[in-house]
N, CA, C and O atoms as CSV, one atom per row, in Angstrom:
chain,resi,resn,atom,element,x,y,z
A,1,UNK,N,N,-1.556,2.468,-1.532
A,1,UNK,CA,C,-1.002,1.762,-0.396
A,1,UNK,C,C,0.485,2.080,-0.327
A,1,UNK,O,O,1.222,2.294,-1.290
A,2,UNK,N,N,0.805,2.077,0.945
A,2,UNK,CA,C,2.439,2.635,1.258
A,2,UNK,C,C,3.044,1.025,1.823
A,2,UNK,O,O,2.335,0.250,2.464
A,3,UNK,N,N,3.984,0.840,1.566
A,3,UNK,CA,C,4.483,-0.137,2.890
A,3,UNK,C,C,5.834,0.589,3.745
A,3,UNK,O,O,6.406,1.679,3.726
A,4,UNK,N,N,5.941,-0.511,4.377
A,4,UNK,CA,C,6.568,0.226,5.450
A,4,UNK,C,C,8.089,-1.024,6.541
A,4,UNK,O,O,8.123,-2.244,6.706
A,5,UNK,N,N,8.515,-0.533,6.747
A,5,UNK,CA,C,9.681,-1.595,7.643
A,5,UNK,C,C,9.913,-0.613,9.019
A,5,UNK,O,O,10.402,0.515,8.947
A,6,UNK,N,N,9.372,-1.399,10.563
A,6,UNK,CA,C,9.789,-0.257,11.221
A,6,UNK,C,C,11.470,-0.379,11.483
A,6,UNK,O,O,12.191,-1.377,11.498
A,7,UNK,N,N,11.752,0.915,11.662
A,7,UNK,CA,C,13.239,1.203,11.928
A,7,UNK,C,C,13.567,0.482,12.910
A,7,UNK,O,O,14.529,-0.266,12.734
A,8,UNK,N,N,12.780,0.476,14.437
A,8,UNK,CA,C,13.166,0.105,15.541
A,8,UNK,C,C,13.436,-1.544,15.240
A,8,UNK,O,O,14.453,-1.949,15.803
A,9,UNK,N,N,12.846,-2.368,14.603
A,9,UNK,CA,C,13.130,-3.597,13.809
A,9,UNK,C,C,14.430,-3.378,12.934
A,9,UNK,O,O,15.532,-3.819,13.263
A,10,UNK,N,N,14.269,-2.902,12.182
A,10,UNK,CA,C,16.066,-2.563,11.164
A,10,UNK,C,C,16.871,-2.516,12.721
A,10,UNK,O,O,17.454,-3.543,13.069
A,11,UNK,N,N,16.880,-1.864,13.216
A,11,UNK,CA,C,18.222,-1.386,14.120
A,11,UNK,C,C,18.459,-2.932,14.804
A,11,UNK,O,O,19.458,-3.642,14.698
A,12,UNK,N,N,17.218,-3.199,15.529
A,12,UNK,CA,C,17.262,-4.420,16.904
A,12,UNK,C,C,18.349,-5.832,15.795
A,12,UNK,O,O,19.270,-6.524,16.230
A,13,UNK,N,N,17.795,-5.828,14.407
A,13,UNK,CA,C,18.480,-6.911,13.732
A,13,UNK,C,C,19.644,-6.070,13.126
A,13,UNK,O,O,20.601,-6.812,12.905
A,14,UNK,N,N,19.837,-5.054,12.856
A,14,UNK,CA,C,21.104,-4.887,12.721
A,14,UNK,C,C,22.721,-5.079,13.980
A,14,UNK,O,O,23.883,-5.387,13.714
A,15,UNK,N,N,22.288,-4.853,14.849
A,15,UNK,CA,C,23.080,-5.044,16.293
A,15,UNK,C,C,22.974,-6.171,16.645
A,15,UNK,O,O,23.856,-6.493,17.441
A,16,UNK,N,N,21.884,-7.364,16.272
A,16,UNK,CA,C,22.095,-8.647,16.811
A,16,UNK,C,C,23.282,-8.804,15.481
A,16,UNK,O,O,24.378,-8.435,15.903
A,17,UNK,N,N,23.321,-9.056,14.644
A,17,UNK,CA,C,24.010,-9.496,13.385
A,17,UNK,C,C,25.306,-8.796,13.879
A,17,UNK,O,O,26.160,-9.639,14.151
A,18,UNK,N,N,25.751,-7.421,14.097
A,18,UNK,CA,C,27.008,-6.509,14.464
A,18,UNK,C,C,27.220,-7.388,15.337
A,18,UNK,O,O,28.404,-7.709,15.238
A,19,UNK,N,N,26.410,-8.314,16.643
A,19,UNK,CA,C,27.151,-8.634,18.165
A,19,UNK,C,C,27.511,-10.160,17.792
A,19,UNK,O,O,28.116,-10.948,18.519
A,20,UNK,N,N,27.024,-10.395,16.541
A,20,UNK,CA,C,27.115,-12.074,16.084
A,20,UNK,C,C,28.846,-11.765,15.119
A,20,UNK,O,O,29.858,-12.342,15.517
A,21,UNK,N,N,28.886,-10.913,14.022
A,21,UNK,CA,C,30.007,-10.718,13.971
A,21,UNK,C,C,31.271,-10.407,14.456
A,21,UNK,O,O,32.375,-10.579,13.937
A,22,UNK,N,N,30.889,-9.827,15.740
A,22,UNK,CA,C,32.086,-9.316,16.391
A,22,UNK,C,C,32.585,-10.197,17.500
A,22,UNK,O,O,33.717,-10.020,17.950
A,23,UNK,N,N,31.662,-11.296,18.041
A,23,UNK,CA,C,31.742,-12.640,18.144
A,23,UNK,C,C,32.340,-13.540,17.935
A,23,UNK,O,O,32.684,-14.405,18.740
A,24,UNK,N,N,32.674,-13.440,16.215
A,24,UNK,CA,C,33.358,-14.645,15.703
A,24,UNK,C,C,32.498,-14.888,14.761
A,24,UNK,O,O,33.030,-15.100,13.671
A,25,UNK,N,N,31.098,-14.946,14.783
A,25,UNK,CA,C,30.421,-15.731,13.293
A,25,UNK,C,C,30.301,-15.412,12.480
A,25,UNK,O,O,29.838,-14.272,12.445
A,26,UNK,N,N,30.602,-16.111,11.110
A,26,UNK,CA,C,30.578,-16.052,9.587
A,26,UNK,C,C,29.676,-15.442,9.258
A,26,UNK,O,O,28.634,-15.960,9.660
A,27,UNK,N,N,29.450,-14.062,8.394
A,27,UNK,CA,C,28.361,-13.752,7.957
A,27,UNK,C,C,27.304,-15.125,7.036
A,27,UNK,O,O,26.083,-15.232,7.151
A,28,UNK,N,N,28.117,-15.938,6.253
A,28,UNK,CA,C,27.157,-16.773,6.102
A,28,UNK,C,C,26.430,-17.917,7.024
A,28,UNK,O,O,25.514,-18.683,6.726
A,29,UNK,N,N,27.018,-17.796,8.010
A,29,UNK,CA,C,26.315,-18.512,9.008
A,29,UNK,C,C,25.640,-17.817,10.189
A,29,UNK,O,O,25.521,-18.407,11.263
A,30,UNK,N,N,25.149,-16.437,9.985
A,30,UNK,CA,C,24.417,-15.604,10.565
A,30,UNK,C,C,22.866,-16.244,10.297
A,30,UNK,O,O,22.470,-16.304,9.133
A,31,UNK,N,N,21.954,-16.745,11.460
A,31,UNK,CA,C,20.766,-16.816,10.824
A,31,UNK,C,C,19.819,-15.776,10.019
A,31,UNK,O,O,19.881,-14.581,10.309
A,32,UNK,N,N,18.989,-16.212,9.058
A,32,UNK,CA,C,18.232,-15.423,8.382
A,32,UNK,C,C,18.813,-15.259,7.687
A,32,UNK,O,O,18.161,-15.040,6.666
A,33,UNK,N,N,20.806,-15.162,7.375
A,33,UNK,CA,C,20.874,-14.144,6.230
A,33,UNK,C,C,21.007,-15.177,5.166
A,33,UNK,O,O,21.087,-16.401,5.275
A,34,UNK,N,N,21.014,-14.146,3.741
A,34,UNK,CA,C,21.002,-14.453,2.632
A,34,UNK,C,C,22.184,-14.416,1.870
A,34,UNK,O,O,23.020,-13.648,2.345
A,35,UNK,N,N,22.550,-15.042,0.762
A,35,UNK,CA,C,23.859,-13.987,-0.717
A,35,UNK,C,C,22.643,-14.133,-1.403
A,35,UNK,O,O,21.646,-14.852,-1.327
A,36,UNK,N,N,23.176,-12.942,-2.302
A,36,UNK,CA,C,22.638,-12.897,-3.507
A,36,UNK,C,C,24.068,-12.051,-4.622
A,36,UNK,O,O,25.188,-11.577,-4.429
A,37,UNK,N,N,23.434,-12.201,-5.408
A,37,UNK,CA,C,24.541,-11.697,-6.533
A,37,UNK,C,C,23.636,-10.011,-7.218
A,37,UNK,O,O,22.574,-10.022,-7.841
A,38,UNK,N,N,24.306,-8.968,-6.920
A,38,UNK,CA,C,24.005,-7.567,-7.651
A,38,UNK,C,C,23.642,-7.551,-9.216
A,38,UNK,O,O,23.923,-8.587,-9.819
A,39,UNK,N,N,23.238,-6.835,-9.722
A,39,UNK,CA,C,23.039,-6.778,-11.418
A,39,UNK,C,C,24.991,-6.947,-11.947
A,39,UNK,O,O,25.518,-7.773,-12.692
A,40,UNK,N,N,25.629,-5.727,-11.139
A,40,UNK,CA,C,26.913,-5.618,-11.419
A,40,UNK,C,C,27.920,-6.570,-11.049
A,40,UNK,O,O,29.100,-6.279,-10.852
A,41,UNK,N,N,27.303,-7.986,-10.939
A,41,UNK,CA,C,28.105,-9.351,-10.286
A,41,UNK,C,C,28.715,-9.409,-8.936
A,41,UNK,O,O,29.390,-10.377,-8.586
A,42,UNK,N,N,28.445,-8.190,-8.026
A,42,UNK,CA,C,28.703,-8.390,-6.656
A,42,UNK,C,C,27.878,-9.327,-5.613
A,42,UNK,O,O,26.701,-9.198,-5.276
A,43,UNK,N,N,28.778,-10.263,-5.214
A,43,UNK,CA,C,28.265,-10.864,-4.430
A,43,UNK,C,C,27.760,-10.269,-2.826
A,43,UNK,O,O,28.635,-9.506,-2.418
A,44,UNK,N,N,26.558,-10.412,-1.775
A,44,UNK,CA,C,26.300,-9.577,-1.202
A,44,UNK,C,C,25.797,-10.449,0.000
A,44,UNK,O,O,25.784,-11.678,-0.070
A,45,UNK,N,N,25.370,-9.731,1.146
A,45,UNK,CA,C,24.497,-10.885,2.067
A,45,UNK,C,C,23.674,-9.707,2.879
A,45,UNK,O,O,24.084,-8.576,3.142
A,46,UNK,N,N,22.588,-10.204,3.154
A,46,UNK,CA,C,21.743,-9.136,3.421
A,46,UNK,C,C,20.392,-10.431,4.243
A,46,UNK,O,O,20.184,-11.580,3.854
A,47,UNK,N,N,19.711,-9.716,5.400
A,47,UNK,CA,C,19.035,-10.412,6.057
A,47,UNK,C,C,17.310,-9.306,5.286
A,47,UNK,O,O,17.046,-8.110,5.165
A,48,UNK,N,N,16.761,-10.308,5.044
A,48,UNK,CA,C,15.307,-9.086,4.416
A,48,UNK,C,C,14.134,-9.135,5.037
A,48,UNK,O,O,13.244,-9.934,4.744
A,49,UNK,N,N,14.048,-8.022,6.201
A,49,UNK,CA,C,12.418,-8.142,6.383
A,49,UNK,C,C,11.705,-8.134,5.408
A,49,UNK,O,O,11.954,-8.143,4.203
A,50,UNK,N,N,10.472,-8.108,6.180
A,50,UNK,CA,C,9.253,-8.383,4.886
A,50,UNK,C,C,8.706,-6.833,5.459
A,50,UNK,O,O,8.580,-6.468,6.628
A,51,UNK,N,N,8.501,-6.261,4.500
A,51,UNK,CA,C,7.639,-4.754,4.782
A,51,UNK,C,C,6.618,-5.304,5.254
A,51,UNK,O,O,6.406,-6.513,5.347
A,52,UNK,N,N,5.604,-3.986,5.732
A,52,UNK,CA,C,4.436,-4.329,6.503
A,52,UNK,C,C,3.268,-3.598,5.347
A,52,UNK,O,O,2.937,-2.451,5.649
A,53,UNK,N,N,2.936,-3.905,4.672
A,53,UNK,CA,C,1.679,-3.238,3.548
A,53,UNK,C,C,0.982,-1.691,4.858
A,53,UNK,O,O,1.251,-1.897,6.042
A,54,UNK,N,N,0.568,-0.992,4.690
A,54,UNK,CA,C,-0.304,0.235,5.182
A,54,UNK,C,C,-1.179,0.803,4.836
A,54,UNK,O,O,-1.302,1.800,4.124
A,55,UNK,N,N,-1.915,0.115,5.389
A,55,UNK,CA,C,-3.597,0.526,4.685
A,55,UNK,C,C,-4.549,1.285,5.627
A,55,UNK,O,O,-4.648,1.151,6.847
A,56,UNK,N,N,-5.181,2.055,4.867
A,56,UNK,CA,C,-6.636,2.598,6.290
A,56,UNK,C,C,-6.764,1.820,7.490
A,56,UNK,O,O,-6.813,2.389,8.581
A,57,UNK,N,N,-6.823,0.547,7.385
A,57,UNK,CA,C,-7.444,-0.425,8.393
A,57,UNK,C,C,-6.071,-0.211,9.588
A,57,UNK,O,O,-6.316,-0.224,10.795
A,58,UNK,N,N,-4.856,-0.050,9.137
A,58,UNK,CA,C,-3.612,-0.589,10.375
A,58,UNK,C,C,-2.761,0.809,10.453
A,58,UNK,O,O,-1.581,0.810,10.806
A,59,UNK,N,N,-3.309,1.732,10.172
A,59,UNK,CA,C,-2.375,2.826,10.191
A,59,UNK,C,C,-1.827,3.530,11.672
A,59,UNK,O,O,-1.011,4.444,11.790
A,60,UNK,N,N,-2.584,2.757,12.795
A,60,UNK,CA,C,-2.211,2.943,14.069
A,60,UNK,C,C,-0.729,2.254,14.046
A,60,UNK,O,O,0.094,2.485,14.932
A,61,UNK,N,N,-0.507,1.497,13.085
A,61,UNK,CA,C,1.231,1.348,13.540
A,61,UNK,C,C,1.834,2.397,13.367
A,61,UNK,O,O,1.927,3.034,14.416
A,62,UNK,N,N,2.176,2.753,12.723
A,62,UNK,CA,C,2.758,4.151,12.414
A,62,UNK,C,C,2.807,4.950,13.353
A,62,UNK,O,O,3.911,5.393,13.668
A,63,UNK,N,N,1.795,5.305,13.968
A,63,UNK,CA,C,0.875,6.095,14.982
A,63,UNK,C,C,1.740,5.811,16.334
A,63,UNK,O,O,2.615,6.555,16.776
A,64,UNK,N,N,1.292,4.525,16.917
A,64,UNK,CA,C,2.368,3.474,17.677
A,64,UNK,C,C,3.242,3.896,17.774
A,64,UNK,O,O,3.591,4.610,18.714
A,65,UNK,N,N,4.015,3.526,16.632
A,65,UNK,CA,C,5.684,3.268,16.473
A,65,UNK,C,C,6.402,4.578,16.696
A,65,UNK,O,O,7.606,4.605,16.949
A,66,UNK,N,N,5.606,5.740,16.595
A,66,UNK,CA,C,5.908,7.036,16.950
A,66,UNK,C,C,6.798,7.611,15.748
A,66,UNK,O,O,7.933,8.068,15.887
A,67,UNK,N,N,6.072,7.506,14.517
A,67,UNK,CA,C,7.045,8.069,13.683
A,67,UNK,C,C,6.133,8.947,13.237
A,67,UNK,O,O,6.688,9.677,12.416
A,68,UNK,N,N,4.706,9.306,13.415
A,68,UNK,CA,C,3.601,10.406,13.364
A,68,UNK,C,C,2.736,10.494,14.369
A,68,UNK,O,O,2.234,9.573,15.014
A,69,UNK,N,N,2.632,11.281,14.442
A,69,UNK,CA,C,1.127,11.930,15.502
A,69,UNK,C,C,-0.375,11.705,14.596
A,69,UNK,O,O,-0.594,11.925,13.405
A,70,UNK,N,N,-1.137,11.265,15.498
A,70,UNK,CA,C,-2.435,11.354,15.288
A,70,UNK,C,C,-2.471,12.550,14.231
A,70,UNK,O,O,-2.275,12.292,13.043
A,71,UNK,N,N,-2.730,13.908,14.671
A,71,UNK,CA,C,-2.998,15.118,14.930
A,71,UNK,C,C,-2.462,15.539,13.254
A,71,UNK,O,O,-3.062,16.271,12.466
A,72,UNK,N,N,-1.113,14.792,13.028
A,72,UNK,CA,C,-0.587,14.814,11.531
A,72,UNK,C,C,-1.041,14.251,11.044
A,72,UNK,O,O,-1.450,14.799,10.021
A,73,UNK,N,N,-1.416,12.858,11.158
A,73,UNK,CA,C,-1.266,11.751,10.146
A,73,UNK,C,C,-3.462,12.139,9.861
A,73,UNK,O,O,-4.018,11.835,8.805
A,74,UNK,N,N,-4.055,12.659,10.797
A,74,UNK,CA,C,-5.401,12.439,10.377
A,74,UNK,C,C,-5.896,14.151,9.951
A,74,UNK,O,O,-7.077,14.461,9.787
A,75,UNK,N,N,-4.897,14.993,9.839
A,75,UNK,CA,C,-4.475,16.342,8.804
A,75,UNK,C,C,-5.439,16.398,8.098
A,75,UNK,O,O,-5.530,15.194,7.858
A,76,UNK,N,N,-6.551,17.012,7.363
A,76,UNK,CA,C,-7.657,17.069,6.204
A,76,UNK,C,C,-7.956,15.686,6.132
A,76,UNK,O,O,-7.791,15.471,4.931
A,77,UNK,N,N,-8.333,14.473,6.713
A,77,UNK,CA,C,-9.049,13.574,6.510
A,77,UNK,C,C,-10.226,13.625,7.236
A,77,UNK,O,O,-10.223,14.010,8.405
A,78,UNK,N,N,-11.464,13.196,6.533
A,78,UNK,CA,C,-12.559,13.166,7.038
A,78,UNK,C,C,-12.633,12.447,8.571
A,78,UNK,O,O,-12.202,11.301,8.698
A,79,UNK,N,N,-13.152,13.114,9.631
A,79,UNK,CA,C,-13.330,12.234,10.747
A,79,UNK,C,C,-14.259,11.433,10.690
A,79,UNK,O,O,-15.420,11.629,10.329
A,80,UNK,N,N,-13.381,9.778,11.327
A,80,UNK,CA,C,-14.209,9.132,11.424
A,80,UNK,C,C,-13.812,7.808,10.128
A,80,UNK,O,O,-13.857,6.583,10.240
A,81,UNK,N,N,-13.429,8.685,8.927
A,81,UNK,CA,C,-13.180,8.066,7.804
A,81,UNK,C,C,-12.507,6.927,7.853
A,81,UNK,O,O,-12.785,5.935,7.180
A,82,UNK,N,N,-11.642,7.013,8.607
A,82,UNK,CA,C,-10.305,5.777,9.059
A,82,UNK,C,C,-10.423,5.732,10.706
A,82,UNK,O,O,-10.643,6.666,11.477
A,83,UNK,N,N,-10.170,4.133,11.025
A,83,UNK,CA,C,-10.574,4.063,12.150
A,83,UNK,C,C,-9.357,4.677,13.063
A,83,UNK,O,O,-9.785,4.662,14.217
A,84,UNK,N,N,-8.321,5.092,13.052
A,84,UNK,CA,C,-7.402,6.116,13.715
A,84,UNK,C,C,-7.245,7.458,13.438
A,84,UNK,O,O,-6.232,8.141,13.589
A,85,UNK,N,N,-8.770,7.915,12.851
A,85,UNK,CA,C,-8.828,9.520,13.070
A,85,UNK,C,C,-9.987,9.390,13.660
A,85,UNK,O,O,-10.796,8.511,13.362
A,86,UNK,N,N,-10.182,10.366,14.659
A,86,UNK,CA,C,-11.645,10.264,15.631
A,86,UNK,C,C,-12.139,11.736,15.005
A,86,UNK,O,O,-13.211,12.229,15.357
């Protein structure tokens, strides 16, 4: 199993957070976000999607999201095998 975060998600919450800072608001009072502290004692703030797991069954996101083609992504797999290779 692969997981996965789509980009077009990273970007859309990275630019709301950039248009909330440039705004005026406190990174700690950005919703969603977090601190946490680094191994190396840096303190940090970071908002965390949740990956998306990628399994046979949902691999049309990918597909979707346009970060592969059918035509690639179902490459030497049996047709039929996965329900997004015909």
């Amino acid at each position: 199993m692969s997981v996965w975060k789509d980009a077009r998600l990273l970007g859309k919450t990275a630019g709301e957070v950039a248009a909330l800072l440039a705004a005026g608001t406190e990174m700690k009072d950005v919703p969603q976000m977090v601190k946490f502290t680094t191994p190396e004692g840096n303190e940090m703030f970071s908002i965390l999607l949740t990956p998306q797991p990628i399994t046979a069954d949902n691999l049309d996101l990918v597909v979707t999201a346009g970060w592969i083609t059918v035509d690639d992504l179902c490459k030497d797999v049996t047709p039929g095998s996965v329900t997004v290779c015909p």
